[in-house]
C-alpha positions as a LaTeX table, in Angstrom:
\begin{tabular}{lrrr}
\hline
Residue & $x$ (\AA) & $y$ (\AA) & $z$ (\AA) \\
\hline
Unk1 & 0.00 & 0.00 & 0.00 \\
Unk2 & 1.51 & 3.59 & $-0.94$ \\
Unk3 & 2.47 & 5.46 & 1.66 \\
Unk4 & 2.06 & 8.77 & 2.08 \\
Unk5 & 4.46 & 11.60 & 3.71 \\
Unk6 & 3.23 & 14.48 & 5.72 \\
Unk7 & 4.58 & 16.57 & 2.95 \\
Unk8 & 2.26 & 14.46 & 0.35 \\
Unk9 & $-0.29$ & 15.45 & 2.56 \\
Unk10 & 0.12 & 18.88 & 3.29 \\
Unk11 & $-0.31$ & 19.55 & $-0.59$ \\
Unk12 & $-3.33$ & 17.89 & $-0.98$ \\
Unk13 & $-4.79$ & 19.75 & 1.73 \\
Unk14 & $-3.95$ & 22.54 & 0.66 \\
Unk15 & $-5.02$ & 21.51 & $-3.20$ \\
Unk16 & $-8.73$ & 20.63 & $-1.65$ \\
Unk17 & $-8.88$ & 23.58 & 0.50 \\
Unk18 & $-8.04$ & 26.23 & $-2.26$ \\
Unk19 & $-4.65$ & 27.17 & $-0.32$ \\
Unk20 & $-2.35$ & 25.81 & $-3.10$ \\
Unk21 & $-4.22$ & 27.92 & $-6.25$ \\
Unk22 & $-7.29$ & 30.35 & $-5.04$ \\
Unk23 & $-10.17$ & 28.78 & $-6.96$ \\
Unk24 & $-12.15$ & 30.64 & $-9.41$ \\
Unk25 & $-15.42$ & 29.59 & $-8.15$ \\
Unk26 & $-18.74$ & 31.05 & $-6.73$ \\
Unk27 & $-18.94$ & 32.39 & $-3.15$ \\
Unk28 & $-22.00$ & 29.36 & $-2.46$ \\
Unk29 & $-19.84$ & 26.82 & $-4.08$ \\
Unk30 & $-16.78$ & 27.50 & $-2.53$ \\
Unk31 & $-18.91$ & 27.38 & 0.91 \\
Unk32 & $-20.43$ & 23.81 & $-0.09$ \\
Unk33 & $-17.13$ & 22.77 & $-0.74$ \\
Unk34 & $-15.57$ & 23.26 & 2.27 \\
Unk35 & $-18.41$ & 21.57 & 4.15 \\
Unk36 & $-18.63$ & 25.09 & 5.44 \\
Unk37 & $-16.54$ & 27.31 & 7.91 \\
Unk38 & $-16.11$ & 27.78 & 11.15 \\
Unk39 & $-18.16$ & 31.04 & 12.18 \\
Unk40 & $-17.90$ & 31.63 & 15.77 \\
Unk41 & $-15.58$ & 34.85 & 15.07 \\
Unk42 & $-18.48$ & 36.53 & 13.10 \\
Unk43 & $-15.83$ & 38.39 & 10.70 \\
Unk44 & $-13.59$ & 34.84 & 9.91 \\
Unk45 & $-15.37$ & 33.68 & 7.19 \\
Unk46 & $-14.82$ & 36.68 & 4.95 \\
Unk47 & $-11.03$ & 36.21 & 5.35 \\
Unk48 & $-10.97$ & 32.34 & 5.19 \\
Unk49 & $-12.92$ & 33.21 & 1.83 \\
Unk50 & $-10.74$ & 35.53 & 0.57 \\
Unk51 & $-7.79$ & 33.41 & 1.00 \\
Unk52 & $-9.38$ & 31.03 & $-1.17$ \\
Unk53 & $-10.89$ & 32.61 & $-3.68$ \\
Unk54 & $-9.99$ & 34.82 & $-6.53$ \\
Unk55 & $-11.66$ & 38.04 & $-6.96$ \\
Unk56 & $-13.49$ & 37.62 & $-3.48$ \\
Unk57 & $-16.36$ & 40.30 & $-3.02$ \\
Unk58 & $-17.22$ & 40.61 & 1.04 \\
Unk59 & $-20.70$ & 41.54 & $-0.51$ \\
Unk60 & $-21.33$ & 38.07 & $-2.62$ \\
Unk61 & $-21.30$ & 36.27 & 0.78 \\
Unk62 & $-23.44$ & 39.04 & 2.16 \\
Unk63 & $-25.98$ & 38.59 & $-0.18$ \\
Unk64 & $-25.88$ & 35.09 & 0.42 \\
Unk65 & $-26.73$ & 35.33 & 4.10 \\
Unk66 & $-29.37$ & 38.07 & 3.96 \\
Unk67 & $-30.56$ & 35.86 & 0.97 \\
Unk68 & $-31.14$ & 32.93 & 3.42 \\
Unk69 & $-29.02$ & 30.98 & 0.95 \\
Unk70 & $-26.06$ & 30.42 & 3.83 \\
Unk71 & $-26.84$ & 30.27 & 7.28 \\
Unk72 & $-24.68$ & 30.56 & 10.86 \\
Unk73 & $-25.70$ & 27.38 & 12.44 \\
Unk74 & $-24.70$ & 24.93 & 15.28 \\
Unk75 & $-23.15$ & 22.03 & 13.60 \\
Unk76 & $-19.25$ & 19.96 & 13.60 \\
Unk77 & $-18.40$ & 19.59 & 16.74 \\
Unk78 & $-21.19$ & 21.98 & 18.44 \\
Unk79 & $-19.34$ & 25.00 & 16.59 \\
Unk80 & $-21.12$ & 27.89 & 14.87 \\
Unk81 & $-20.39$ & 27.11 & 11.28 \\
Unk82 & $-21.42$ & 28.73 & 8.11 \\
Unk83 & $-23.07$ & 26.75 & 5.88 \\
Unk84 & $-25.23$ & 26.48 & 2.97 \\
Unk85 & $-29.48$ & 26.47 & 3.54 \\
Unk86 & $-29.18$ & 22.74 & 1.97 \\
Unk87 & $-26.77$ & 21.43 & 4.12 \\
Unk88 & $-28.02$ & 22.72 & 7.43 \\
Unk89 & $-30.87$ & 21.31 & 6.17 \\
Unk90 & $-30.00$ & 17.77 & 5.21 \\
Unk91 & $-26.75$ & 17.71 & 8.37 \\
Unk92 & $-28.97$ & 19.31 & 11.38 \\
Unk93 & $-30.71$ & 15.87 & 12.44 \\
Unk94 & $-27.48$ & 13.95 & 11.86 \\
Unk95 & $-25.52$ & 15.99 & 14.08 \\
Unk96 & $-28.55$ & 16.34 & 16.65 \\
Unk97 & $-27.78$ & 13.54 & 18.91 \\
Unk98 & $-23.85$ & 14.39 & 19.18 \\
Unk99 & $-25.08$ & 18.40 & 19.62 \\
Unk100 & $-27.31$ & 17.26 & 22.71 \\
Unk101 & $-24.74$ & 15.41 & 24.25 \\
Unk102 & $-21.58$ & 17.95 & 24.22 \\
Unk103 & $-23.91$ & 20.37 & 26.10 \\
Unk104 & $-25.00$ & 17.48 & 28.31 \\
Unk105 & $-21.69$ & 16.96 & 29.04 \\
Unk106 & $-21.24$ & 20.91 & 30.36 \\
Unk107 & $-24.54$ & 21.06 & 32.54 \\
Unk108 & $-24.73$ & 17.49 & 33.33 \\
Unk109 & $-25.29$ & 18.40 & 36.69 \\
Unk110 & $-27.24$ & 21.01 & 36.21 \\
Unk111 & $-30.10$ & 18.60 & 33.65 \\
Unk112 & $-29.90$ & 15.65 & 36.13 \\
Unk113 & $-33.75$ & 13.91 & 36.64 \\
Unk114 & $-34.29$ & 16.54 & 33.70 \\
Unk115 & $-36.20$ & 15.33 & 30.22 \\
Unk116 & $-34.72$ & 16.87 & 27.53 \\
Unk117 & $-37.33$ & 16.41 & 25.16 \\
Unk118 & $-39.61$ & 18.37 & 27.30 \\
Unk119 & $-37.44$ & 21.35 & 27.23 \\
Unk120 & $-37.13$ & 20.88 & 23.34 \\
Unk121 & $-40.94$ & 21.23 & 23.24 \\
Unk122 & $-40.85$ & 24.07 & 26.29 \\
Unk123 & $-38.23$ & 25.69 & 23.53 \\
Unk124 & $-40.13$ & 25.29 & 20.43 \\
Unk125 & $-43.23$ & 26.81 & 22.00 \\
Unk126 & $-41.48$ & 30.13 & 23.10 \\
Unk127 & $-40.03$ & 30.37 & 19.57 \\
Unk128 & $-42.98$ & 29.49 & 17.49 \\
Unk129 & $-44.26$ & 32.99 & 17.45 \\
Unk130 & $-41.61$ & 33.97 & 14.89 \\
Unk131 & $-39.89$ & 36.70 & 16.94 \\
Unk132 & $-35.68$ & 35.86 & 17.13 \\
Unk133 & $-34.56$ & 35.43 & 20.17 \\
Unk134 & $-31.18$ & 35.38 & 22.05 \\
Unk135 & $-29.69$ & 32.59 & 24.40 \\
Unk136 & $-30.53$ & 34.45 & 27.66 \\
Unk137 & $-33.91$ & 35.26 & 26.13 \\
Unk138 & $-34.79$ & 31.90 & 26.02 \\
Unk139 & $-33.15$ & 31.07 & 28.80 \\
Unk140 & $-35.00$ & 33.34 & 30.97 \\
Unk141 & $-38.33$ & 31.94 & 29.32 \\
Unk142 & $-37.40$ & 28.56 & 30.51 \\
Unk143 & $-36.25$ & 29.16 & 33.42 \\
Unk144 & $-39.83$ & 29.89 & 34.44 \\
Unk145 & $-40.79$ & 26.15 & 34.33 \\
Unk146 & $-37.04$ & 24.91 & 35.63 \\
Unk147 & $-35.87$ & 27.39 & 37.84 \\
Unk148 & $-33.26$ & 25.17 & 39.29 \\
Unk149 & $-31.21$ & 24.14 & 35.99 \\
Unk150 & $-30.46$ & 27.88 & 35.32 \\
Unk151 & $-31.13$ & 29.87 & 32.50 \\
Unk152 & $-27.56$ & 29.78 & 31.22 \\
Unk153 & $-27.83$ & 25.92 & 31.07 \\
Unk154 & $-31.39$ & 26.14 & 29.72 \\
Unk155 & $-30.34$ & 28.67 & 26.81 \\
Unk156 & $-27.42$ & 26.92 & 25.33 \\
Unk157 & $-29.17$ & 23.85 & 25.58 \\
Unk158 & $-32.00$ & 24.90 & 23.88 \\
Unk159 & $-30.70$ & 26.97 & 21.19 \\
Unk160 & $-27.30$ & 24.83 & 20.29 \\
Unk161 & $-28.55$ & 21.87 & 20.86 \\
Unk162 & $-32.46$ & 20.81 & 21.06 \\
Unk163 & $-33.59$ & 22.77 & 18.33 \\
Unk164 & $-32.27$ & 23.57 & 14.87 \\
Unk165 & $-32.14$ & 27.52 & 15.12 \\
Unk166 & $-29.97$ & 29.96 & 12.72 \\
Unk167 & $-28.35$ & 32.98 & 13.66 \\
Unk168 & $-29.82$ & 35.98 & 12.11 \\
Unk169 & $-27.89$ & 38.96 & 10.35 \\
Unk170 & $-26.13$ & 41.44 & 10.77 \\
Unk171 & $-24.59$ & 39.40 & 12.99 \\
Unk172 & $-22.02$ & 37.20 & 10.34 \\
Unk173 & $-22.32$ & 40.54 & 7.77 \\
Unk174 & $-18.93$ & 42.37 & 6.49 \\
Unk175 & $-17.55$ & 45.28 & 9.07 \\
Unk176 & $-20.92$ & 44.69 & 11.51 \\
Unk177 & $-21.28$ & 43.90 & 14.84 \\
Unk178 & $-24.36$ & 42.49 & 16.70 \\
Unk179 & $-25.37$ & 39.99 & 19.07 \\
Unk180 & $-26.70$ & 36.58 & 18.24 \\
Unk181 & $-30.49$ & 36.34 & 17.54 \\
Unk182 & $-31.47$ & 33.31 & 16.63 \\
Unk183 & $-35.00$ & 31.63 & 14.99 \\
Unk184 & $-36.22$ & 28.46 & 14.11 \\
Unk185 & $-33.72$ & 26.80 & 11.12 \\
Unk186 & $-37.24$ & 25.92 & 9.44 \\
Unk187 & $-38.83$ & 29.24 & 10.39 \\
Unk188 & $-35.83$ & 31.27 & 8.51 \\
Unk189 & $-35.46$ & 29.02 & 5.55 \\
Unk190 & $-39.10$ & 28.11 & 5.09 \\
Unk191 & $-38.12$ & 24.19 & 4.83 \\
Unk192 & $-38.68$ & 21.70 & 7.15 \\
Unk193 & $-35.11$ & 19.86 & 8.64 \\
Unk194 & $-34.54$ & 16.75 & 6.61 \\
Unk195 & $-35.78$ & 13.92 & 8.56 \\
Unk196 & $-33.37$ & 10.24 & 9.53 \\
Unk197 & $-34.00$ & 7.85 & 6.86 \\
Unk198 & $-37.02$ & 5.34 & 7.85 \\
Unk199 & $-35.10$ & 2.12 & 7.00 \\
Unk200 & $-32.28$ & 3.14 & 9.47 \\
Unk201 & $-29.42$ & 3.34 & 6.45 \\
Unk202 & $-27.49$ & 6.61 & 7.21 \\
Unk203 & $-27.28$ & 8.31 & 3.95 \\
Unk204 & $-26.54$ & 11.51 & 5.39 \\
Unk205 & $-23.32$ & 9.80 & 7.09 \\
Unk206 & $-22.22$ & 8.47 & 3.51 \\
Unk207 & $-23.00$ & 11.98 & 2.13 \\
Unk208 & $-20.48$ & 13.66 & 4.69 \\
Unk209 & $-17.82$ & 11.09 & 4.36 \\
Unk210 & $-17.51$ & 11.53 & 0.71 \\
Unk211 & $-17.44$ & 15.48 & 0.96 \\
Unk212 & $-15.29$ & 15.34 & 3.92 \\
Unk213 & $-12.42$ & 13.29 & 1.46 \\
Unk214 & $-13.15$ & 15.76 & $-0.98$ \\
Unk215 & $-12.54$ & 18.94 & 0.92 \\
Unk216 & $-9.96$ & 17.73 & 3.51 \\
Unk217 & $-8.97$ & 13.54 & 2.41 \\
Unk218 & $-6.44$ & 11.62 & 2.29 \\
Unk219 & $-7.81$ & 11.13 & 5.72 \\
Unk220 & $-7.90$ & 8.42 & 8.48 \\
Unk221 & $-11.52$ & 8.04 & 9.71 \\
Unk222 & $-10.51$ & 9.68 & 13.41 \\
Unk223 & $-9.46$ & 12.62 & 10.99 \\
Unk224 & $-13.22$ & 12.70 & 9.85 \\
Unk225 & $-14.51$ & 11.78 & 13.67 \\
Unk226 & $-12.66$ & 15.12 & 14.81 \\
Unk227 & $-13.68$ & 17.02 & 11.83 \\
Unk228 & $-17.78$ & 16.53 & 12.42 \\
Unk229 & $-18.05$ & 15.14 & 16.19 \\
Unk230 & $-19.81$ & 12.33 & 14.99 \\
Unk231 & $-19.10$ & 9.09 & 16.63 \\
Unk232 & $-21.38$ & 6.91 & 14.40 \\
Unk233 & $-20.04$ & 6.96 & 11.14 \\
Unk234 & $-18.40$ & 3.81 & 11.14 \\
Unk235 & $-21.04$ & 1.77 & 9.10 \\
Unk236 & $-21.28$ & 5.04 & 6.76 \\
Unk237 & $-16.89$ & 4.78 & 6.11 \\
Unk238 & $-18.27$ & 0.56 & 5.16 \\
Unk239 & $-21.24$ & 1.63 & 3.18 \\
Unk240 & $-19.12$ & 3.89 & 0.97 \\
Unk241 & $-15.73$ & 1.53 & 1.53 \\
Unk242 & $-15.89$ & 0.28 & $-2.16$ \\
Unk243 & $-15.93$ & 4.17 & $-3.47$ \\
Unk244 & $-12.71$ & 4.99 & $-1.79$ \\
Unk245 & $-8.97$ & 3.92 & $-2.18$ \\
Unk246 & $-6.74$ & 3.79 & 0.65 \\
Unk247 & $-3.00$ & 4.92 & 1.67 \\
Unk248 & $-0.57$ & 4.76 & 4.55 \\
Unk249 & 0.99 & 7.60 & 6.71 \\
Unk250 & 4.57 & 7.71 & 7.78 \\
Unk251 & 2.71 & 5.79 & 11.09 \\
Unk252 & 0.88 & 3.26 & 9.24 \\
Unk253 & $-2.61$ & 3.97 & 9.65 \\
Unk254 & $-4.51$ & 3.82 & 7.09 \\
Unk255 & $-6.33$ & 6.89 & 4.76 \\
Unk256 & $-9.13$ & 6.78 & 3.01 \\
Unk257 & $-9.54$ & 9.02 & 0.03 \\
Unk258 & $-11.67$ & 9.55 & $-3.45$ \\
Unk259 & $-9.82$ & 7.81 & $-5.92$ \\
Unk260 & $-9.91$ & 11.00 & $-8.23$ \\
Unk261 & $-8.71$ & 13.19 & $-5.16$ \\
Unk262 & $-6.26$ & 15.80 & $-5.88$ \\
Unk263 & $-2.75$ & 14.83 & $-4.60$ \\
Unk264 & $-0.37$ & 16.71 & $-5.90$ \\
Unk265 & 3.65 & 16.21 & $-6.00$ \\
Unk266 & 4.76 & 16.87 & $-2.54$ \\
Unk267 & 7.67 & 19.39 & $-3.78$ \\
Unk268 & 4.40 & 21.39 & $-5.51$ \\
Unk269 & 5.68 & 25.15 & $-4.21$ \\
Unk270 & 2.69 & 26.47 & $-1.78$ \\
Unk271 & 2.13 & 30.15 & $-1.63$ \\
Unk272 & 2.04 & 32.62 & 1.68 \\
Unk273 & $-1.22$ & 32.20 & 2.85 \\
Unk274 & $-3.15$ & 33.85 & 5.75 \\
Unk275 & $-6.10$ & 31.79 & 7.54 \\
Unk276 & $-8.53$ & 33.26 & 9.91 \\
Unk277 & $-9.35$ & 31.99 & 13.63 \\
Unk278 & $-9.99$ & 28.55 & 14.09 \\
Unk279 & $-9.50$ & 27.44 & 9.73 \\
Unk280 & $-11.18$ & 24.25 & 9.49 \\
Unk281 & $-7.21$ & 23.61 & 7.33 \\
Unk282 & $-6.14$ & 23.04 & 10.96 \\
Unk283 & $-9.05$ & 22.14 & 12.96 \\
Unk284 & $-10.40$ & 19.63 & 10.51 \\
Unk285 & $-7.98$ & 16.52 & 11.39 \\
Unk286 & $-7.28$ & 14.74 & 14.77 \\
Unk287 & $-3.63$ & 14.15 & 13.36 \\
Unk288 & $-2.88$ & 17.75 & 12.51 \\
Unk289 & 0.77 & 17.29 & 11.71 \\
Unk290 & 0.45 & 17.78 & 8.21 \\
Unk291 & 0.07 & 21.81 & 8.38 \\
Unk292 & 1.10 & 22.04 & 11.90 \\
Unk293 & 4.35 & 21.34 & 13.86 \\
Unk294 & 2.92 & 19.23 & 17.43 \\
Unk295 & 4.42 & 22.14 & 19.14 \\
Unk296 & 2.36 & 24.66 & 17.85 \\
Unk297 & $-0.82$ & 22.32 & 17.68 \\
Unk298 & $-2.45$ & 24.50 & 20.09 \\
Unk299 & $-2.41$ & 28.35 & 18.69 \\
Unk300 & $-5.50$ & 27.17 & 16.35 \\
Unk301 & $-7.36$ & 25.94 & 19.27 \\
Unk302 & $-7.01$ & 29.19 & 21.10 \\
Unk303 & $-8.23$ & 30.86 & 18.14 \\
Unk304 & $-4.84$ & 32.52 & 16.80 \\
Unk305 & $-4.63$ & 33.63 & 13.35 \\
Unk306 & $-1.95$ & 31.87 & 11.68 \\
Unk307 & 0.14 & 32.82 & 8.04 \\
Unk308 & 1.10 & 29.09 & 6.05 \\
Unk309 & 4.70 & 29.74 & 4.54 \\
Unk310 & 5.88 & 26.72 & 2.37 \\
Unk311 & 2.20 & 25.27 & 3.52 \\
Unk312 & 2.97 & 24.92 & 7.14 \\
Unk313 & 2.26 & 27.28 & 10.24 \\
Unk314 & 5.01 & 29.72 & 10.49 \\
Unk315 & 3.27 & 32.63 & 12.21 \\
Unk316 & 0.68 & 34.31 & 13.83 \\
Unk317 & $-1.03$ & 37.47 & 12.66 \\
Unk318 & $-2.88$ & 40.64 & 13.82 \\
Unk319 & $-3.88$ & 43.59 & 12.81 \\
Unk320 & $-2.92$ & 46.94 & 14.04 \\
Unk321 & $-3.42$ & 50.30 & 12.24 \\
Unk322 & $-4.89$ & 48.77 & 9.11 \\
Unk323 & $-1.71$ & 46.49 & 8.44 \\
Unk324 & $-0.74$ & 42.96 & 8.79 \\
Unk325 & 1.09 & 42.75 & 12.34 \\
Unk326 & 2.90 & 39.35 & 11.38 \\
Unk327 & 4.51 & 37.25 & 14.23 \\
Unk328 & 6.92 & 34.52 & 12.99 \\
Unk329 & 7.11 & 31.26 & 14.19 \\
Unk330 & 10.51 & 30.46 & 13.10 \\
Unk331 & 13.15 & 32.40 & 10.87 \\
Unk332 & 12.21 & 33.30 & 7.49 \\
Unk333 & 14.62 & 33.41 & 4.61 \\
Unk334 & 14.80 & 36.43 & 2.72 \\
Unk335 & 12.39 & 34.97 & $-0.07$ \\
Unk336 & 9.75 & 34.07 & 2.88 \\
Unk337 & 9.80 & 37.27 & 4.55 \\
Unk338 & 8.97 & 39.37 & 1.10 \\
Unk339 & 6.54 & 36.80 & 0.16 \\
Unk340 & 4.87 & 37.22 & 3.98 \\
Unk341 & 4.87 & 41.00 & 4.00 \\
Unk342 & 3.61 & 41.08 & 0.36 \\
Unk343 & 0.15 & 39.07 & 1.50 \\
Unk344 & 0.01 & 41.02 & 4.38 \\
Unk345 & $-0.47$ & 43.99 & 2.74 \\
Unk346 & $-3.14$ & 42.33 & 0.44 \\
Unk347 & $-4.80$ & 41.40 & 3.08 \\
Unk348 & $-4.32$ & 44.58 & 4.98 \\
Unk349 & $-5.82$ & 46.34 & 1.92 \\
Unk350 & $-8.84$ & 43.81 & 1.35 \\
Unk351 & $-9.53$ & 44.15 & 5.61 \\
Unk352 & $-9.25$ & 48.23 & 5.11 \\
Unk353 & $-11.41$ & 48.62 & 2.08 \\
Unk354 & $-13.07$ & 44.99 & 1.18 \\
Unk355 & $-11.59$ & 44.99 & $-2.52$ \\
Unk356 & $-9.95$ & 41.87 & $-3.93$ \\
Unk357 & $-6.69$ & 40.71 & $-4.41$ \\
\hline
\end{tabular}
């Protein structure tokens, strides 16, 4: 079986993820893509975007949002993603389970001798009249029924995890800031949440193990269990088994991929690039060692923003004054450092004024 280096795999990351060549593709696409991005920094998005994309117009994804074609939703891993209407749609249910129990596992205490699916239907009720609501709002409103869970429990359990709920611009729109007011996912898109399949197949699994590979593959399957939080997918990795070819690491475990999968020649040269807080290009693997060295594993987690020189994390970045504030990881040669201060005024540029590069 070929094995594949961490090299090997840092290009075809970076190949799937639009970091290699920005991608000449709609603003929805590129979003559908990427199985969405992570969108609990309500600004991110627009720079993850614009590192990826050519000709990126802040506006386009705008339009999307106010459009109700992409939504800010609970989803991977109980994070606020940004995804599109369809996949909210067909993921929410999937991910429902997993999204009850990460909560669970903050307020245990606090939902002991508690039924869950009451509150869901305590929730619904106080939301059905249409009117958004924040996470205090609601918790407040529940509060009123179980005044001894809390309404801090009671609000993040209602709104990130019992029901499917969106949050509403401006909050997510370019150069605005506003608090998180949230409404029914079915409400706001006008489409009921796809339901589990009747003959207990997982479709919806297979479906995010394909587009997972696609976006983010050659992958082992704990990559893909720490990309979506999902601990049943196991049957769904069998069911679509046959579809897939399969690799080594340097470690020997084994990666899955799409047989037509991009996987470029590891010496491929990989541009400066600059990711926003918490890139699912980091986040989106268990074994992150492919774009990060073990000893800087933890500046994504925190939420730093980090520059990719030669494809790898070199640095963290800022802004300051309406430039770049770039804070190196390790030396640069003479090449790296004009390549780094080159994007960062780019991006300083695009930040300042919202044009394209």
């Amino acid at each position: 079986m070929t094995v594949l280096g961490a090299r090997a795999l840092n290009r075809a990351t970076l190949a799937r993820q639009s970091l290699l060549d920005r991608a000449d593709v709609p603003v929805l696409a590129a979003v559908g893509h990427l199985c969405g991005l992570q969108a609990q920094e309500p600004q991110e998005p627009f720079v993850g975007l614009w590192s990826r994309l050519r000709a990126f117009d802040p506006t386009a994804l705008d339009d999307l949002v106010t459009g109700r074609h992409v939504v800010r939703t609970h989803l991977m891993r109980r994070t606020v993603h940004l995804v599109t209407a369809d996949d909210a749609l067909a993921w929410r249910a999937r991910h429902g389970p997993m999204l009850r129990q990460r909560v669970l596992g903050v307020y245990r205490r606090e939902f002991e001798g508690v039924d869950l699916d009451e509150v869901a239907a305590a929730a619904r009720e106080a939301m059905a009249d249409g009117e958004p609501r924040t996470m205090p709002e609601l918790g407040r409103a529940l509060a009123v029924r179980w005044p001894a869970v809390g309404s801090r429990a009671l609000g993040e359990m209602g709104i990130a995890a019992l029901l499917p709920t969106v949050q509403l611009p401006p909050r997510g729109l370019w150069r605005r800031k506003a608090g998180a007011r949230t409404a029914l996912l079915e409400s706001w898109l006008g489409r009921e949440v796809d339901p589990p399949a009747p003959d207990g197949s997982d479709p919806v699994g297979e479906a995010l193990v394909l587009r997972y590979l696609a976006a983010f593959g050659p992958a082992t399957t704990t990559d893909l269990r720490a990309w979506c939080g999902l601990a049943g997918l196991p049957r769904a990795v069998a069911a679509t088994r046959e579809r897939l070819v399969a690799f080594r690491d340097e470690h020997g475990r084994e990666l899955l991929d799409l047989p037509d999968g991009p996987r470029p020649d590891p010496d491929t040269p990989a541009p400066v690039r600059f990711l926003p807080a918490f890139d699912n290009a980091v986040l989106g693997y268990h074994d992150r060692a492919r774009i990060v060295d073990r000893a800087h594993r933890g500046l994504s987690v925190a939420g730093a923003r980090v520059v990719l020189v030669d494809g790898r994390v070199a640095a963290t970045w800022t802004v300051e004054a309406g430039a770049a504030l770039v804070t190196p990881l390790r030396r640069f040669s003479r090449t790296e450092h004009a390549a780094v201060a080159e994007e960062g005024r780019e991006l300083a540029s695009f930040l300042s004024d919202g044009r394209a590069s």
